[in-house]
C-alpha positions as CSV (number, residue, x, y, z in Angstrom):
1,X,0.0,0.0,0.0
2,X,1.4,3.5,-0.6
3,X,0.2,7.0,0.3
4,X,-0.4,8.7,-3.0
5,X,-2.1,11.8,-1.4
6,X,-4.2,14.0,1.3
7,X,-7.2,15.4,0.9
8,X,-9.5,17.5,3.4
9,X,-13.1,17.0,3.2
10,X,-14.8,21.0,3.3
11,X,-18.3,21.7,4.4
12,X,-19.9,21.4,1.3
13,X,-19.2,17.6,1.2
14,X,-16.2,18.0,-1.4
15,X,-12.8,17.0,-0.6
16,X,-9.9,19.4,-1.9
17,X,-5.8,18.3,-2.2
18,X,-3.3,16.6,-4.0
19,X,-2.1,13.4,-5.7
20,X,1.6,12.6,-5.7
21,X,3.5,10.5,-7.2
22,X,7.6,10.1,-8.3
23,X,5.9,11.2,-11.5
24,X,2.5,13.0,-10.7
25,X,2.0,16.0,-8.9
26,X,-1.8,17.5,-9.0
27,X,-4.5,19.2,-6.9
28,X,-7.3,17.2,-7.7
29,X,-10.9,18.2,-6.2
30,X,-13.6,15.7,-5.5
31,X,-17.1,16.9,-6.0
32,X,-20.4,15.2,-5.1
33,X,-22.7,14.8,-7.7
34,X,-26.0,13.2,-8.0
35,X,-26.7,9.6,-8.8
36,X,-28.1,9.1,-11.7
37,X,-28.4,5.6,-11.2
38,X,-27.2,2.6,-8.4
39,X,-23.7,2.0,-10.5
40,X,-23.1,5.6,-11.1
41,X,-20.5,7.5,-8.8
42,X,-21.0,9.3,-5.7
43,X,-17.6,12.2,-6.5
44,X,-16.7,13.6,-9.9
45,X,-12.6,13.7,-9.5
46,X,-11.2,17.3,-11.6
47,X,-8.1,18.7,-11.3
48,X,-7.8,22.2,-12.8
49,X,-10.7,22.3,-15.8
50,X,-10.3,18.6,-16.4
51,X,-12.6,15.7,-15.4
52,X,-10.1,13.0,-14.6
53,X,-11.7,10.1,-12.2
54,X,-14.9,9.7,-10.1
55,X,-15.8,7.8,-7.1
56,X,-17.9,5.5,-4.9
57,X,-19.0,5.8,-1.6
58,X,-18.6,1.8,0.5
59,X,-18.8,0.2,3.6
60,X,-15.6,-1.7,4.5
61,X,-17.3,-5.2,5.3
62,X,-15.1,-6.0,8.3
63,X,-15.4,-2.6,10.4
64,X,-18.6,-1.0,8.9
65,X,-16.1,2.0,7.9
66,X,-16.8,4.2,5.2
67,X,-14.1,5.0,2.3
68,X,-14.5,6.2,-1.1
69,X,-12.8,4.0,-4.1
70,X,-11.8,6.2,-6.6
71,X,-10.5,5.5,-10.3
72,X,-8.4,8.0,-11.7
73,X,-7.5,7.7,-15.9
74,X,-6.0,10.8,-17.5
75,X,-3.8,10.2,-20.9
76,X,-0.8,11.1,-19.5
77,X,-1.3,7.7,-17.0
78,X,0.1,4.2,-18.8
79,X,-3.1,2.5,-17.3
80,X,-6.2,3.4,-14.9
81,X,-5.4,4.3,-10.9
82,X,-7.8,2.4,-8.2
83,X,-7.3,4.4,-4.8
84,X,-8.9,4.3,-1.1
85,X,-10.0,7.7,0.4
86,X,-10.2,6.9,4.3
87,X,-9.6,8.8,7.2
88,X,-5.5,8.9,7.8
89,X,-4.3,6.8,10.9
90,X,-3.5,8.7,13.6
91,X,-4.9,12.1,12.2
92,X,-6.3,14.2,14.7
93,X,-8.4,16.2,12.4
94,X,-12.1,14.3,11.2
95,X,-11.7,16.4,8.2
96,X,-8.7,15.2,6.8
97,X,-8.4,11.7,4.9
98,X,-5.5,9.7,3.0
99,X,-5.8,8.7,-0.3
100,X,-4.2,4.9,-0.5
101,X,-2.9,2.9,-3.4
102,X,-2.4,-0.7,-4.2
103,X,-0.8,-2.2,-7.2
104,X,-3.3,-4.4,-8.9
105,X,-2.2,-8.5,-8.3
106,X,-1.0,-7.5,-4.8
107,X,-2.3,-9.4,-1.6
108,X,-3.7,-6.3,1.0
C-alpha cells in the first residue's frame, strides 16, 4: 500500500488536495454529484478544468467504515489508478483523509 495523497473534506461535502507521485503532482478536487443511477459514482474527481476520475461511496465489510474507491484515468497515465480515500491513521483532524494505493495483483 502507498500513500499517494491528502485530501480535506470541506463543508460542502467536497474533498480538496493533492495526488503525488515520483511522476505526478496535481490538486485534484472531488465533487459530489447526484446519482443518476445505483452503478453511477458518488464524486466527480477534476483537477484544474479537467474531469479525470470519479468515485464511490462503501462500507468496509469488516469494520462498517466508510471509504471512497476512486478510479483515476488521464492520458498522461500508462493505465487506470484504483485508490482508497479513508480517514488517515492517527490524524487528529475528522476532516482530513489519505488517499491509499495498491498495485493491482498484490495481496492487501
Amino acid at each position: 500500500m502507498a500513500n499517494i495523497g491528502f485530501l480535506t473534506r470541506k463543508q460542502d461535502g467536497s474533498y480538496h488536495g493533492k495526488i503525488s507521485t515520483l511522476t505526478l503532482d496535481a490538486p485534484i478536487v472531488m465533487t459530489p454529484i447526484d446519482r443518476v443511477s445505483e452503478r453511477a459514482p458518488d464524486f466527480r474527481v477534476t483537477s484544474g478544468e479537467a474531469e479525470v476520475g470519479a468515485g464511490w461511496i462503501r462500507t468496509n465489510k469488516i469494520t462498517d467504515a466508510p471509504y471512497i474507491t476512486i478510479t483515476l484515468d488521464t492520458p498522461e497515465l500508462p493505465r487506470r489508478i484504483h485508490a482508497n480515500l479513508g480517514q488517515a491513521p492517527g490524524q487528529n483532524d475528522p476532516n482530513v483523509f489519505v488517499l491509499i494505493w495498491n498495485r493491482p495483483g498484490t495481496l492487501r
